[in-house]
N, C-alpha and C positions, 0 to 999 in steps of 0.2 A: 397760271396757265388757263384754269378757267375761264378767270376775265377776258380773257384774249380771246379765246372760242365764244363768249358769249355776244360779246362784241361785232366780232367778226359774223355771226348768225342774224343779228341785229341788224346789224351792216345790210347782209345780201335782203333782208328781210323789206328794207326800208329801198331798197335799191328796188328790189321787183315791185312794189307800189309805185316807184316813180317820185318817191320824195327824193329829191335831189340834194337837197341841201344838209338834213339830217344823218344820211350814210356817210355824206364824205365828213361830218367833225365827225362820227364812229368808227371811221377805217384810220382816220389821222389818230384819233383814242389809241386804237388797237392797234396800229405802227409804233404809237408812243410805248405803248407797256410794253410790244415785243421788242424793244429797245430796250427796255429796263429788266424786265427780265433775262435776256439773253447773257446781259452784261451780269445781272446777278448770278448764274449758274457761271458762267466764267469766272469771275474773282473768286466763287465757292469752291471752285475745281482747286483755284490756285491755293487756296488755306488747305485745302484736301489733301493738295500733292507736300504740303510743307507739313504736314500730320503725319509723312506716311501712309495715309487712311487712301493706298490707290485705288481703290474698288468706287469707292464714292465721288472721288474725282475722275473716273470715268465716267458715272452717272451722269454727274454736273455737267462735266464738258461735252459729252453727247447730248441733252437737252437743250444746250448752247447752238448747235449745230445742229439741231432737227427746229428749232426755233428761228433761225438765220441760218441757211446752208450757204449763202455765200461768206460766212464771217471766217475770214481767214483765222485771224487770233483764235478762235474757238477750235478751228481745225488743227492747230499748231500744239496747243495745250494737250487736246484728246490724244496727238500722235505720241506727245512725250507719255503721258500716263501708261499708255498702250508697253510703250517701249518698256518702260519703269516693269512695267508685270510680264517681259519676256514675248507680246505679241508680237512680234518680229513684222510679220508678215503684215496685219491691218495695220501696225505702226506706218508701215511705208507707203501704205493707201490711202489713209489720213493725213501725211504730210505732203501727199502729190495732190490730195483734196484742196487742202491747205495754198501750195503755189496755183490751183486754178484759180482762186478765188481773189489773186493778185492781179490787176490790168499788165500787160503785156507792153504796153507803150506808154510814153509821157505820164512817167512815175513821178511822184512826188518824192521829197527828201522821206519819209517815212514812212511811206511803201514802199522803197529802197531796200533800210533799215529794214523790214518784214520779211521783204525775199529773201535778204542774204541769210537772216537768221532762220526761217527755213530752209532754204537748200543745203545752213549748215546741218542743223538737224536732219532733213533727210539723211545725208552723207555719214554722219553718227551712227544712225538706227542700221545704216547698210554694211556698215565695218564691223558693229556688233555682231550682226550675223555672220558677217568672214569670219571674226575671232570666233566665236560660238561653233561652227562650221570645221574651223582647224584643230580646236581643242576639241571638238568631237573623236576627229578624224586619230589625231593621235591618243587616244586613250580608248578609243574601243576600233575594235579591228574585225575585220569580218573572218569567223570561222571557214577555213577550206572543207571543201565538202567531203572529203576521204575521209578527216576528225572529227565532223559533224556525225555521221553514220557510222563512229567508229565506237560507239556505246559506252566510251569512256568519258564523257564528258558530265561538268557535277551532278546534273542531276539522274542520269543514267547510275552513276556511282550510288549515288543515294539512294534509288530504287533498290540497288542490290544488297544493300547493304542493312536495308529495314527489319530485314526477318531476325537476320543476327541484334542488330541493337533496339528492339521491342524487346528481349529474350533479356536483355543484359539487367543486372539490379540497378535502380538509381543510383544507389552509394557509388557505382564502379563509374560514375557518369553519364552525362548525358551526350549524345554525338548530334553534331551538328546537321548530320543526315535527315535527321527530321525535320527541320524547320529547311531545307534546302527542298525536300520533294513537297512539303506543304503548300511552297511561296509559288514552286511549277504548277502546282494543280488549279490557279486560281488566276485564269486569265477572264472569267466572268466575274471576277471580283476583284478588279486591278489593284486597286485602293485598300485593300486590304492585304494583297501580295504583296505588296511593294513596302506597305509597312509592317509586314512578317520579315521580311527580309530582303532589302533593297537590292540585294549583289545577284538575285534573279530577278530576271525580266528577259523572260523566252517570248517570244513573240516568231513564230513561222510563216507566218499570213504576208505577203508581201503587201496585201490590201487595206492590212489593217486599221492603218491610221485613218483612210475614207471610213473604215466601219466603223469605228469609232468615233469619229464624228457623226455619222447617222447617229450612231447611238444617242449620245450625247442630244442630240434636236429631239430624236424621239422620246429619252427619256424624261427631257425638260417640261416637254411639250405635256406628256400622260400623267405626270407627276406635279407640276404647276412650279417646279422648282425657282428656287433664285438667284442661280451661280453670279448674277452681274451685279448685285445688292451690295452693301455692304453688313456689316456684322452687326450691326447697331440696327440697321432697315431690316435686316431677318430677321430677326430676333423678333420687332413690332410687329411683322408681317405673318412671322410664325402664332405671336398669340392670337390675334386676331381671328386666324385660322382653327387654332382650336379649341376656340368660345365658338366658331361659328358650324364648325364640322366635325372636332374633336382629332383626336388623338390617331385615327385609325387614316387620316384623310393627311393631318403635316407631317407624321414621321416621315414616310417616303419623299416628301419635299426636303424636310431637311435634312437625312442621311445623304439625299443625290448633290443636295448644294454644296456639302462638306465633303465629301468623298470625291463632288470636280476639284474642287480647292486644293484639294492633296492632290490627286492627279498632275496639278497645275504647278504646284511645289516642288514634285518630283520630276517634271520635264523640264522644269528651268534650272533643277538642280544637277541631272546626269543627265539630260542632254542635252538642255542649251549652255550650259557650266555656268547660268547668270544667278551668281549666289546672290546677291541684292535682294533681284527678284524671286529668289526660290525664299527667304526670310522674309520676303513680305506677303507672299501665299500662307507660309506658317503659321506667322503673327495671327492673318486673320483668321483660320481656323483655330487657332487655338483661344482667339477673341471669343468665338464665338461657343465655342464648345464649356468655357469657363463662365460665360455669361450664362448659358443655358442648363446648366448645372446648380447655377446657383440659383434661378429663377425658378424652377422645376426640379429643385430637390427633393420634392416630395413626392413626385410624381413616378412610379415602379417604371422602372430599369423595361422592362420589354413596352412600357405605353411610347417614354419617349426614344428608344432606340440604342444601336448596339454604339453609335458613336458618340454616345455620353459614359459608358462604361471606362472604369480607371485605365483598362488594357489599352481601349485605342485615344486614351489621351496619351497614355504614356508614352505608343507609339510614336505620335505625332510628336512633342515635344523629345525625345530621342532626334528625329530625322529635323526639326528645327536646329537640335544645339552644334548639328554637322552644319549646317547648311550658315548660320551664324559664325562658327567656326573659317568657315571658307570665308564669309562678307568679309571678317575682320582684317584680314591677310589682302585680299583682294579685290578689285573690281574690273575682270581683264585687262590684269597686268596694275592696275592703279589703286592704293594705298585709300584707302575708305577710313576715316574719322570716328564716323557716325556710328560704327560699330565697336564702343569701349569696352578693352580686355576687361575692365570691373563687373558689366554684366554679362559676357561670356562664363566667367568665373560664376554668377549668382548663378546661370540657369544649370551650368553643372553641376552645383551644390545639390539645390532643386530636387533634379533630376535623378542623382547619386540616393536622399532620402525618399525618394519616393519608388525607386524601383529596387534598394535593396532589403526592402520590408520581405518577408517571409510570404512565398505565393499560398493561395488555399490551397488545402490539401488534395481536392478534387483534378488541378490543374495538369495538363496534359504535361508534357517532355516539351514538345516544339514551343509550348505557350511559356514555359518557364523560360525555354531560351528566348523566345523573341520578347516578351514582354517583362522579364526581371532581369534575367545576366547579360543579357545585350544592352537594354538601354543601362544599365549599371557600368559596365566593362567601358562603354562610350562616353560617360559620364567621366569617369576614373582618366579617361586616354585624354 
């Protein structure tokens, strides 16, 4: 990529002096590698997307496509990748990107061949969302506003129910009322809600979803984050980070990077029902949080942040071995391979030793249920 800019500088360089003949073999140079290059992030995408590793094949195939905006095939790749991670929506903007970039009249045999297999893909990416859309529709249903304000509802219960089971002894057990008003109180901490306990997610804002997207930009933005990276580029990009700034400057990048990730895992997993893609959000959090543990093992629990602590991996792989569990049954409606009952079975084992270790002593009621007898009981089921 730099040769290409250098070239191209060179180029206008040689051009505004009026040498004529020097720009043009520099701009023909620079056509040549932006040909070579483009093609190389495109076959890169293509090994990317045959890794599973979709975050990095979006990379790839977006620098294809900021490289040559007219390269259909680059736009055809990015839209599947997109698709692959549940972007529904830019999926279908990259494959309408994609047939612009096809001539309209006196096609050749293999611009033919191009279109059709995009308009098939578009037409794919568009019924995913119908399915997506239905199986929404039937599995969550909208509360009538009489029961909404009728103070019966979980976490209303839960509220009332706190004074009596704080009072209670642990021996007599734990009530699930805790970790149910915990998961309500943590709409600024979605990511955290969500993996306290997934079966809340109160949202009243009808706005929400724009604000959260604000957020999102704005968080990115203040933070330096790397949501679009892959696990393998964080990781480099994170040390580099704290040789150059320290500790106090990348936790905030990479708590917001991993915490969209889960974000990202849990809207493909309970609301767009795309379990594929809610197991390939996991994978790479959990890539990364296992890499960065293992790198920074030494490094004290509050330098590099609360999403390297045992609770929110355990979390995270709990809401994986669901979200795995649904791949292996399904892929709206169709029988998936790729997801063998032998390693469903490994990561429950897993999971079963790692969450039914005895919690510290210090550990709250809500923390034992969300973080040892839940991801344990899921394990076990």
């Amino acid at each position: 990529m730099a040769d290409v800019l250098s070239l191209k500088d060179a180029g206008n360089a040689l051009y505004a002096s009026r040498t004529t003949f020097k720009p043009t073999r520099n701009i023909r140079l620079q056509l040549s590698l932006t040909v070579r290059m483009r093609s190389f992030f495109y076959n890169r995408a293509a090994c990317g997307m045959a890794l599973n590793r979709t975050l990095e094949a979006i990379s790839d195939a977006q620098m294809a496509v900021d490289l040559d905006p007219k390269y259909a095939k680059a736009w055809s790749r990015l839209a599947k990748c997109q698709e692959d991670s549940a972007n529904y929506s830019v999926a279908i903007s990259s494959w309408k990107h994609a047939l612009e970039c096809i001539p309209t009249t006196n096609l050749n045999s293999s611009e033919e061949k191009l279109r059709r297999q995009i308009e098939q893909g578009l037409k794919t990416t568009e019924s995913r969302v119908k399915a997506a859309q239905l199986a929404a529709q039937a599995m969550h249903r909208a509360i009538p506003q009489d029961v909404f304000k009728s103070g019966d509802l979980p976490w209303d219960r839960a509220k009332a129910m706190v004074p009596e089971v704080y009072d209670r002894p642990t021996e007599a057990g734990i009530s699930s009322a805790c970790i149910i008003l915990r998961a309500n109180k943590t709409i600024e901490k979605l990511s955290d809600g969500v993996l306290t306990d997934k079966r809340i997610f109160r949202i009243s804002d009808p706005s929400w979803s724009e604000k959260y997207n604000t957020q999102i930009i704005a968080e990115g933005a203040s933070r330096e984050a790397w949501p679009g990276e892959g696990p393998e580029r964080v990781i480099e990009l994170a040390q580099i980070r704290v040789r150059e700034k320290g500790w106090d400057n990348t936790r905030p990048a990479l708590s917001l990077t991993i915490r969209l990730w889960v974000m990202n895992g849990f809207t493909a997993y309970r609301v767009m029902h795309d379990y594929p893609a809610a197991v390939t959000w996991f994978n790479n959090v959990l890539e990364l949080l296992e890499r960065g543990r293992t790198i920074w093992n030494d490094v004290p629990s509050e330098d590099r942040g609360a999403v390297f602590t045992d609770n929110f991996v355990r979390s995270v792989r709990s809401f994986h071995l669901e979200a795995y569990l649904d791949a292996c049954g399904s892929e709206l409606g169709k029988f998936v391979r790729k997801y063998p009952l032998k390693r469903l079975f490994e990561l429950a084992d897993e999971l079963y030793l790692d969450s039914s270790k005895p919690p510290p002593p210090e550990t709250d009621r809500a923390s034992i249920l969300a973080f040892f007898r839940y991801p344990a009981a899921n394990a076990l089921a």
